[in-house]
C-alpha positions in Angstrom: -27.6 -34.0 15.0 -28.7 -32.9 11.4 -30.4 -30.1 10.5 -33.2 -31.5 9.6 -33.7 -33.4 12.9 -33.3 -30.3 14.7 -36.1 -28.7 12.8 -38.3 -31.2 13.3 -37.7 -31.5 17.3 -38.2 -28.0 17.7 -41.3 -28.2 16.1 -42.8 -30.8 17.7 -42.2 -29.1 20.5 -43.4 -25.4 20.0 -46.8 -25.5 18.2 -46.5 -22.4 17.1 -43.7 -20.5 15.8 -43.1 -16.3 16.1 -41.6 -14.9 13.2 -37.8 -13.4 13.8 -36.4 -10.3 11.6 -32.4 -10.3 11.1 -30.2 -7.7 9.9 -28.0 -8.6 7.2 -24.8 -5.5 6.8 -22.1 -5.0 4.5 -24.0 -6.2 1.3 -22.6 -5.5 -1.6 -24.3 -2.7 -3.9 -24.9 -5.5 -6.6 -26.7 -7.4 -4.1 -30.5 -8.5 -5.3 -33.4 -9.5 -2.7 -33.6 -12.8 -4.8 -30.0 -13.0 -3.9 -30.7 -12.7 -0.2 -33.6 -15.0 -0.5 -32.0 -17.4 -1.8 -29.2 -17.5 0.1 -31.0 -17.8 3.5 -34.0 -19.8 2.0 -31.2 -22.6 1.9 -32.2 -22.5 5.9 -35.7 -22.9 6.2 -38.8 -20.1 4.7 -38.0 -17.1 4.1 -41.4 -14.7 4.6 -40.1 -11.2 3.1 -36.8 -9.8 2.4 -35.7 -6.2 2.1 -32.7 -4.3 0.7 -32.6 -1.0 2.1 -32.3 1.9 -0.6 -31.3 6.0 -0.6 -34.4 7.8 -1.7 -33.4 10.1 -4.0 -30.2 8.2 -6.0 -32.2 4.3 -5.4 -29.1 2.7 -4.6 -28.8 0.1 -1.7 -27.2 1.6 1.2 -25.2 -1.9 2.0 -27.7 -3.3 4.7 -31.2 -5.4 4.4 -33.6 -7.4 6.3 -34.8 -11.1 6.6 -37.7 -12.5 8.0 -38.4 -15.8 9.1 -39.3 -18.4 11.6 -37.8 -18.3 14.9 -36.2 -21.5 14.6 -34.5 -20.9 10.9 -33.5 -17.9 12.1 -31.1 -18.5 14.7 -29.4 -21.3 12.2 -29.2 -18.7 9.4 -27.5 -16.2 11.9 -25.1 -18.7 12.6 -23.6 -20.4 9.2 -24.0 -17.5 7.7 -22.3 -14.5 9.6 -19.3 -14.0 7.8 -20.7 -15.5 4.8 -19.0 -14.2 1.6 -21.4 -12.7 -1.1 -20.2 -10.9 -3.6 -17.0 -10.5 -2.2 -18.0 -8.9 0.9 -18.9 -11.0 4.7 -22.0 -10.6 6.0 -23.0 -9.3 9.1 -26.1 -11.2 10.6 -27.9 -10.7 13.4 -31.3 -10.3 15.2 -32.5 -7.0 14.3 -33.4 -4.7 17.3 -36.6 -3.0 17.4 -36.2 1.0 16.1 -36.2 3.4 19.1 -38.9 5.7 19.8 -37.6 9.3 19.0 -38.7 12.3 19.9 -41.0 14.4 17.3 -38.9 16.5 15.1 -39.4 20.3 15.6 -38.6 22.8 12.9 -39.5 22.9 9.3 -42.4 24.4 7.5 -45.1 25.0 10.5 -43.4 26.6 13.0 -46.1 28.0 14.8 -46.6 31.7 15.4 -43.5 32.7 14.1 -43.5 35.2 10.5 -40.4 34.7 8.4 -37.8 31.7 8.1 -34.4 31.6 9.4 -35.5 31.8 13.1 -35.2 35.8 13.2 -37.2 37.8 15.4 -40.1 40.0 13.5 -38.2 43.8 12.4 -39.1 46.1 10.1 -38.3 45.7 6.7 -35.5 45.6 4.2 -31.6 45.2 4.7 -30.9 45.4 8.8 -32.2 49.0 9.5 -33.1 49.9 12.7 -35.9 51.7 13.9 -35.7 54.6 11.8 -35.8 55.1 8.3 -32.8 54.1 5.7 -32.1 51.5 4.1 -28.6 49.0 3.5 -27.2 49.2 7.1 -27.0 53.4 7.6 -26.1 54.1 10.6 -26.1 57.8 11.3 -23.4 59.3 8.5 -25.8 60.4 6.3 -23.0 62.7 4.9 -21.4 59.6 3.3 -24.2 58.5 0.6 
């Protein structure tokens, strides 16, 4: 059965069609979007493409997404995992939806906490107990 023929089955059968996302690893650095939307839109439409970049040097971190019809998709993710491009095989595959995580604690707003570093409130200056001094005396006066 072509590829074509397939396609049309499928939708002839499903009115409507849900949209699939696949991950797409080990791209190369050099790897464009138009390269990725190219490539797959040789398998039916492609609806967005993204390359996945670090924020503060803007260069691809080696993995993207796809998104297309349900249908296209599961064609794509099979001629094409292992696919070289740019000498490097893809890795395709549905994409899984990111895991809830639990709210990061920390930072800025800490609550009702003074100070940074986590330290309990003291008096002042270099680690001096509860009398006066200063730069960690402990009792020998004599010495300064």
């Amino acid at each position: 059965m072509s590829l074509l023929m397939f396609r049309r089955m499928i939708s002839t059968t499903r009115p409507v069609l849900e949209k699939q996302t696949l991950f797409v690893g080990n791209l190369a650095w050099a790897t464009k979007e138009s390269d990725l939307g190219s490539l797959f839109g040789q398998f039916g439409k492609v609806d967005s493409v993204r390359i996945i970049t670090d924020r503060d040097s803007g260069r691809s971190k080696g993995f993207g997404f796809i998104e297309m019809e349900d249908v296209d998709a599961v064609i794509a993710i099979e001629k094409l995992n292992g696919h070289d491009l740019l000498g490097r095989d893809l890795k395709v595959n549905a994409s899984e939806p990111r895991p809830d995580r639990p709210p990061r604690e920390g930072g800025f707003n800490r609550g009702p906490r003074e100070g940074g570093f986590n330290r309990a409130p003291r008096e002042g200056g270099f680690n001096r107990g509860p009398r006066d001094g200063g730069y960690n005396r402990s009792g020998n006066s004599d010495r300064y």
